[in-house]
C-alpha positions in Angstrom: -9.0 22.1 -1.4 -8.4 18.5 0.0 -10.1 17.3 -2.8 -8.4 19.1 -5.6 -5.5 17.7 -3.7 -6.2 14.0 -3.6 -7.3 14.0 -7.0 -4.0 15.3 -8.5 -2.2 13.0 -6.1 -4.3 9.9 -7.6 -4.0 11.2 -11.1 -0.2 11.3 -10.4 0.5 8.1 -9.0 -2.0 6.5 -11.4 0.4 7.7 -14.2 3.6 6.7 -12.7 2.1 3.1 -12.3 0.9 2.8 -15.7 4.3 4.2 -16.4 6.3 1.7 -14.6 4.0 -1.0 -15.8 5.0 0.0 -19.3 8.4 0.1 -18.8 8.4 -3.2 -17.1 6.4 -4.7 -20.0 8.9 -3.3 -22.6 11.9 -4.8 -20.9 13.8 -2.0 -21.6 16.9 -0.6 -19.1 15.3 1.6 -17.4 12.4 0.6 -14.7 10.8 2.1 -11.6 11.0 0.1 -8.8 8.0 -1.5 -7.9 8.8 -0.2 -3.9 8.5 3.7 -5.7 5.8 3.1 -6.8 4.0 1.5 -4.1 5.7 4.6 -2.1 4.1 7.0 -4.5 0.7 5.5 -4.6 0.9 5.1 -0.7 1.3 8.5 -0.7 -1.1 9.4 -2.4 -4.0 7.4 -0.5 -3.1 9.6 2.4 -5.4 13.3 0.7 -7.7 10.5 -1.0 -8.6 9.1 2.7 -8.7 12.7 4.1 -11.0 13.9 1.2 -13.4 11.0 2.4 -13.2 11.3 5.9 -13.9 15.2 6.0 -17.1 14.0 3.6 -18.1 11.2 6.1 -17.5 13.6 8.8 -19.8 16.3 7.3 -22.2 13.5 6.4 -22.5 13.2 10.2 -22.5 16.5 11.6 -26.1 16.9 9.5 -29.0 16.6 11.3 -31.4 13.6 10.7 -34.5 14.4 9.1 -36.9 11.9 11.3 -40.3 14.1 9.6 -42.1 10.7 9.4 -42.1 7.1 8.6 -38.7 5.8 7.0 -38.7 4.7 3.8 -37.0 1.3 3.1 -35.1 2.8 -0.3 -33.8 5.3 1.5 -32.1 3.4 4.0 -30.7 0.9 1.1 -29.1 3.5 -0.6 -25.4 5.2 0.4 -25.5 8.6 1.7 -23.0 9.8 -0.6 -22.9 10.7 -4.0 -19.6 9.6 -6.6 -19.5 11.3 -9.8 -19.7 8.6 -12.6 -16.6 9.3 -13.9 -14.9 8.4 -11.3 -16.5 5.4 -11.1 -16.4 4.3 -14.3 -12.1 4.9 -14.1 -12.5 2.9 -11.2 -14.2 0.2 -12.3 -11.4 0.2 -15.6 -8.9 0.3 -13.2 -10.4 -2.9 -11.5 -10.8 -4.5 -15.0 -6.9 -3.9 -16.0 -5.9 -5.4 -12.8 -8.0 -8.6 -13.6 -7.0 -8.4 -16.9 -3.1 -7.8 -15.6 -3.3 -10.7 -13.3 -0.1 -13.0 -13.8 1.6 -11.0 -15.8 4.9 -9.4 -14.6 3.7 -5.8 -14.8 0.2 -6.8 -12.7 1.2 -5.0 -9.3 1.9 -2.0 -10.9 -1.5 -2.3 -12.7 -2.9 -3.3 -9.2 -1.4 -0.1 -7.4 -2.9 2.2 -10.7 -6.4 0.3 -9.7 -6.1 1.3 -6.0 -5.3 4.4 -7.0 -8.2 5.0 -9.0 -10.5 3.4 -6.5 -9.2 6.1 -3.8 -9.9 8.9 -6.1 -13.3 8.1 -7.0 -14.0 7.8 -2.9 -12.2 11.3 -2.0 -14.8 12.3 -4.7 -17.7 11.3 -3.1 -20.1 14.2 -1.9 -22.4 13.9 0.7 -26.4 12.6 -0.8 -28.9 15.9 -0.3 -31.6 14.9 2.0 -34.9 14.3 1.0 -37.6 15.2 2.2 
């Protein structure tokens, strides 16, 4: 449920900052505030860090499978597990803020790019143990 949550609250404030962005880059009348949308995206982070935390959380309520000798490639590797979608809109929304840097609408871009990066981690699943 949290989940479901956070993603349709990064989704939404991922579209109103490419949203403002655009309307900031058309110079047109009508603009969103950069403070809104900070506000929305702040907002948003809030279900994206309680997805993560309730998945770090689970991640250490499991037991730890100590059946032998650790294996160094295990212990490199994350225990949790991001869909590569996410990722990948992550990584674009990193990309677009580099690419976005000095130009007027670049915040906005930034904010999409945090966004982004939030979703993919309230995503994140906890890694099946191996055995």
């Amino acid at each position: 449920m949290i989940r479901r949550l956070a993603r349709s609250a990064a989704l939404t404030a991922t579209a109103i900052d490419l949203v403002a962005a655009w309307l900031d880059w058309n110079q047109g009348d009508f603009h969103i505030r950069l403070r809104v949308a900070a506000l929305v995206t702040a907002l948003a982070l809030v279900p994206c860090a309680l997805a993560f935390l309730a998945v770090i959380g689970e991640q250490l309520r499991r037991p730890m499978a100590s059946r032998g000798p650790v294996r160094t490639i295990d212990t490199i590797r994350l225990p949790l597990i991001v869909p590569r979608g996410y990722v990948g809109a992550a990584v674009l929304g990193g990309i677009g803020t580099l690419a976005a840097m000095g130009e007027g609408f670049g915040l906005y871009i930034f904010l999409a790019g945090i966004a982004l990066i939030a979703l993919a981690l309230s995503q994140a699943r906890p890694r099946p143990a191996r055995r």
